[in-house]
C-alpha positions, -999 to 999 in steps of 0.1 A, spaced: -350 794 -887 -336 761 -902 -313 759 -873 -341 757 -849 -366 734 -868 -338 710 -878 -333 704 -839 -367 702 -833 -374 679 -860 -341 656 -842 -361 657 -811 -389 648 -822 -375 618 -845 -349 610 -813 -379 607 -786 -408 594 -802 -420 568 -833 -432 600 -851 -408 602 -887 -395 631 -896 -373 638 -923 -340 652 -913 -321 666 -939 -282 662 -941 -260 666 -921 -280 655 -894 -271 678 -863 -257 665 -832 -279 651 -809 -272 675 -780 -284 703 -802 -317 691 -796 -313 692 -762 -337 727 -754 -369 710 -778 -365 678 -752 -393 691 -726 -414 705 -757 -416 673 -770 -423 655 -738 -448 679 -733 -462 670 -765 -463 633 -754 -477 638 -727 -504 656 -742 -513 629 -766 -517 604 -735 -536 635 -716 -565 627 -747 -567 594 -742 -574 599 -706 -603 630 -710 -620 608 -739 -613 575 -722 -624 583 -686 -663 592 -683 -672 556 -700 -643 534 -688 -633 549 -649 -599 560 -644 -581 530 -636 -586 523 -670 -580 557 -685 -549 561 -665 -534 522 -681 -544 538 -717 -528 571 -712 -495 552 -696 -496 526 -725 -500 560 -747 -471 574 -732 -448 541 -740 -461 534 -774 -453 567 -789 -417 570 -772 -413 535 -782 -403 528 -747 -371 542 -752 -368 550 -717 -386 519 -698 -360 500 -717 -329 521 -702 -349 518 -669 -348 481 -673 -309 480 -680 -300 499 -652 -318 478 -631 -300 449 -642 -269 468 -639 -279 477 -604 -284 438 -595 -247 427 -616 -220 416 -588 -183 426 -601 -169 460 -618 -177 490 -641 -170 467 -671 -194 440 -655 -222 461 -651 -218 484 -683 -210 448 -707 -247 433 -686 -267 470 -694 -255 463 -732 -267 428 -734 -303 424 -755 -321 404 -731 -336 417 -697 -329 403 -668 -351 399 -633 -347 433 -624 -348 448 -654 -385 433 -653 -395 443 -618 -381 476 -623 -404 481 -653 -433 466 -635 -423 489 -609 -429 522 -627 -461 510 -644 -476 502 -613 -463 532 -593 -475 559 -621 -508 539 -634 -517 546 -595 -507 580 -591 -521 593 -626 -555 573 -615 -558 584 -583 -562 623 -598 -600 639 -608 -602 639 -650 -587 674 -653 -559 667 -632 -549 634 -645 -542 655 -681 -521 684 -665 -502 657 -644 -493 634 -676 -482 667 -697 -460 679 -662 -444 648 -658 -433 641 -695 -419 676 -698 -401 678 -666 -389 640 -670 -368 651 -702 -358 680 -689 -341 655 -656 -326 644 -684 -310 673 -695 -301 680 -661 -283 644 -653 -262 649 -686 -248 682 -678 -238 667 -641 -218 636 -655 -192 624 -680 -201 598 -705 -190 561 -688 -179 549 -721 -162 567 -753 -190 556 -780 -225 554 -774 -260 575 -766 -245 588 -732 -208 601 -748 -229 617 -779 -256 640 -755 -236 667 -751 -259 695 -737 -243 731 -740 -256 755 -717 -280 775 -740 -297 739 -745 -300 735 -707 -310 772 -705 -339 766 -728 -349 735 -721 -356 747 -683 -371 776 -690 -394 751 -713 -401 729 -684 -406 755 -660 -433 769 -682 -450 733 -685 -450 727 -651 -462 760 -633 -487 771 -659 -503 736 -661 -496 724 -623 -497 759 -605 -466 775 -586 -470 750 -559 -475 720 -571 -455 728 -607 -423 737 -580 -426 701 -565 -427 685 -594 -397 705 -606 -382 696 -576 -388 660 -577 -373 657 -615 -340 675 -599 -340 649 -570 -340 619 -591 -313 633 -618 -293 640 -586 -298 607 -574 -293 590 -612 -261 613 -613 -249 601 -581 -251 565 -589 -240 565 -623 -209 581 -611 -200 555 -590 -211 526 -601 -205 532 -638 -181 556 -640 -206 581 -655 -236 583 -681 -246 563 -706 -281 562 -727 -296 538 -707 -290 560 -673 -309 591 -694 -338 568 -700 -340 556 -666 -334 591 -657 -367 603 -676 -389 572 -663 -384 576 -633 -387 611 -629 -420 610 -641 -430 585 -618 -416 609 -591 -435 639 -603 -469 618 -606 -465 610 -570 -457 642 -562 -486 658 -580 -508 631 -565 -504 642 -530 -507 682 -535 -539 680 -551 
């Protein structure tokens, strides 16, 4: 049992601002790699309350902003902020040293803004655009499949560089193996077969795309391509799930 709980509690403490005491030796990080969608699901269950309590006196423009500014608070937008590298890594001219040396810098650059901007406006309009019941499911859906896109765009690619987030995520196959069955569970119980498939679907599209572009441009993964692996496949999946139901 401590095996489990240990990863679990790594997850948590990996994904969110919520402390949890580890105790030594700290696992690897990949053995977390199954609790990923549990956790997201988790997350996206806290910013699923905000929305229920916050839409009957407020609308749902402005539910949907508190749910998404739920969803980045508690994650400590770890992910917007690997969304915002990449996309300065996307804009860099020169090679695979260019880009990965600009993704490492501190400061963001113009696209690393617009990108960001991007995804708030492109999910704050999907999750808003749903009927109060809907806009919960959607926001637990989308933060369990989005780390489980994750796990997905790890497994596909070698780490870009030799130290780092994206060289220490190993994910073995019983970690994929549970975190899909994890995210499969999330998304068809809560979405239905339909619409839970399409968003599964949708997670897989963008870490094929992520994986596809990392590859070439970077030479593989690093930590910032599994955060902007996770962002923007829950912007995917709340599109998605906007236009089934």
């Amino acid at each position: 049992m401590r095996r489990p709980l240990a990863a679990l509690g790594l997850a948590i403490t990996f994904l969110t601002i919520v402390p949890v005491r580890l105790r030594e030796p700290v696992p690897p990080l990949g053995t977390a790699a199954g609790w990923f969608p549990a956790v997201g699901a988790a997350v996206g269950a806290l910013a699923g309350v905000v929305s229920y309590l916050a839409e009957p006196p407020l609308g749902p423009l402005v539910a949907a902003v508190l749910a998404v500014v739920m969803l980045v608070v508690i994650t400590g937008a770890l992910h917007q902020d690997g969304l915002a590298d990449c996309a300065d890594g996307l804009g860099v001219r020169g090679d695979r040293a260019r880009r990965l040396a600009v993704m490492r810098e501190p400061t963001v650059g113009t696209f690393g803004v617009l990108a960001v901007a991007l995804w708030l406006l492109l999910v704050v309009a999907a999750v808003s655009g749903l009927n109060r019941t809907h806009m919960v499911r959607a926001l637990v859906v989308m933060a369990a499949t989005g780390r489980w896109a994750a796990l997905l765009h790890a497994t596909a690619t070698l780490p870009a560089r030799r130290d780092g987030l994206g060289s220490g995520f190993e994910v073995g196959v019983l970690g994929l193996a549970a975190g899909t069955v994890l995210a499969v569970t999330a998304a068809v119980v809560l979405g239905g077969i339909g619409p839970g498939l399409g968003a599964l679907a949708a997670s897989a599209a963008v870490a094929v795309l992520v994986t596809a572009w990392s590859r070439g441009r970077l030479g593989g993964r690093t930590g910032d391509t599994l955060g902007a692996t996770v962002a923007l496949a829950e912007a995917a999946v709340a599109i998605v799930l906007l236009g089934v139901w």
